[in-house]
C-alpha positions as CSV (number, residue, x, y, z in Angstrom):
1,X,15.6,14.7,-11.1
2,X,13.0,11.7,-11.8
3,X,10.6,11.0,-14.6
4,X,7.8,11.7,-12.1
5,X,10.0,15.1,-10.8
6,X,12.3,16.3,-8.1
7,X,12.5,14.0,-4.9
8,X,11.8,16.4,-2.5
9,X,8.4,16.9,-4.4
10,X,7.3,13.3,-3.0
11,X,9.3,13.5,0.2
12,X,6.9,16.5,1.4
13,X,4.1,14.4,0.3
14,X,5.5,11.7,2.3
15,X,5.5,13.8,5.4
16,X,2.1,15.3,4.7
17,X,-0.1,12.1,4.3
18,X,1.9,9.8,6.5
19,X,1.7,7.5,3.3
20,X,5.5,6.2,2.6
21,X,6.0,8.0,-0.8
22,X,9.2,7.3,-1.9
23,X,10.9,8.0,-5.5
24,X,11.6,4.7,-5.9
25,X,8.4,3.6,-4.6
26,X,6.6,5.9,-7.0
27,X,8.9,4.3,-10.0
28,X,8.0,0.8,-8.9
29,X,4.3,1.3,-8.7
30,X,4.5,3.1,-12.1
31,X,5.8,-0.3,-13.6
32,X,2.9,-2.4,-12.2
33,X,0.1,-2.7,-14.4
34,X,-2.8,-0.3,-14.0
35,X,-6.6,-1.1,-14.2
36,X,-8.5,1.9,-16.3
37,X,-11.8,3.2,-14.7
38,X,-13.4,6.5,-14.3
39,X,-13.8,8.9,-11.6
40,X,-15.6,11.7,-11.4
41,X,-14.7,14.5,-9.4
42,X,-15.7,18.0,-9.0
43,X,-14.5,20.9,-10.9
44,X,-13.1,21.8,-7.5
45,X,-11.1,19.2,-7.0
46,X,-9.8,19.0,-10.9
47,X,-9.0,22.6,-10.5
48,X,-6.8,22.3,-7.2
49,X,-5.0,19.1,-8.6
50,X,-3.9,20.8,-11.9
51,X,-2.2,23.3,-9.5
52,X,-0.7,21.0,-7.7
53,X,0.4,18.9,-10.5
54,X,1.6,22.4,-12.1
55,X,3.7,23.2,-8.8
56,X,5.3,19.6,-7.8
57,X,5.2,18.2,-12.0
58,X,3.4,15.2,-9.9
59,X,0.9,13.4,-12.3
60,X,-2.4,13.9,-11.1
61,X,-3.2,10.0,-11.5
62,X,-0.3,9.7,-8.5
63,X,-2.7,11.9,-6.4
64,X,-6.1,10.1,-7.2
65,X,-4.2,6.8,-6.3
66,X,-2.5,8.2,-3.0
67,X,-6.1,9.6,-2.5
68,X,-6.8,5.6,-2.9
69,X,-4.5,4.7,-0.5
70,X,-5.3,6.8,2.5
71,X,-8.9,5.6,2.6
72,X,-8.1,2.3,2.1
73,X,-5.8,2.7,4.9
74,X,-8.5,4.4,7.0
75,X,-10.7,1.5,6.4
76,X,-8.6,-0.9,6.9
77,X,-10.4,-2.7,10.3
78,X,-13.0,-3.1,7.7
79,X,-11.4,-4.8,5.4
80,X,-10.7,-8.6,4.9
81,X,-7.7,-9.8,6.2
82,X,-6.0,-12.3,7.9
83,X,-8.1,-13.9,10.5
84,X,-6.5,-14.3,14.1
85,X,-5.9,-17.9,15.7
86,X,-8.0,-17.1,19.0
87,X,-11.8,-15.6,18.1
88,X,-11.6,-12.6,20.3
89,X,-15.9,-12.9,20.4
90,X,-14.9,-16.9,22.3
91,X,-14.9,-15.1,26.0
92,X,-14.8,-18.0,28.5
């Protein structure tokens, strides 16, 4: 058993979101530093994440930051990033 709880807990949610969540993973992002800000969410959505936290003993900041993740992901194409060697607009 982890710090965070058991693995399998993060191995489902590995195969739900398509995210790679890994125990180990989840330790070393743990260790990185964190930036504090606030969020604001529904009582909905606090509700349903104390149940899950409750059921899987994942910390409900692991959720809010693989809820970070996915849309960040999703969004990627409209992100910076590294910029291709041939401008795909430059159509001879």
């Amino acid at each position: 058993m982890g710090v965070y709880g058991n693995v399998s807990s993060f191995e489902r949610l590995d195969r739900q979101s398509g995210v790679e969540l890994h125990w180990w993973r989840l330790d070393q992002i743990m260790a990185r530093k964190k930036i504090s800000t606030t969020v604001y969410i529904t009582p909905e959505q606090n509700e349903a994440l104390h149940i899950l936290h409750t059921r899987t003993k994942v910390p409900v900041a692991v959720y809010i930051r693989e809820g970070i993740d996915l849309v960040l992901k999703r969004y990627a194409d409209q992100l910076p990033g590294q910029l291709s060697l041939v401008d795909s607009r430059d159509k001879k």
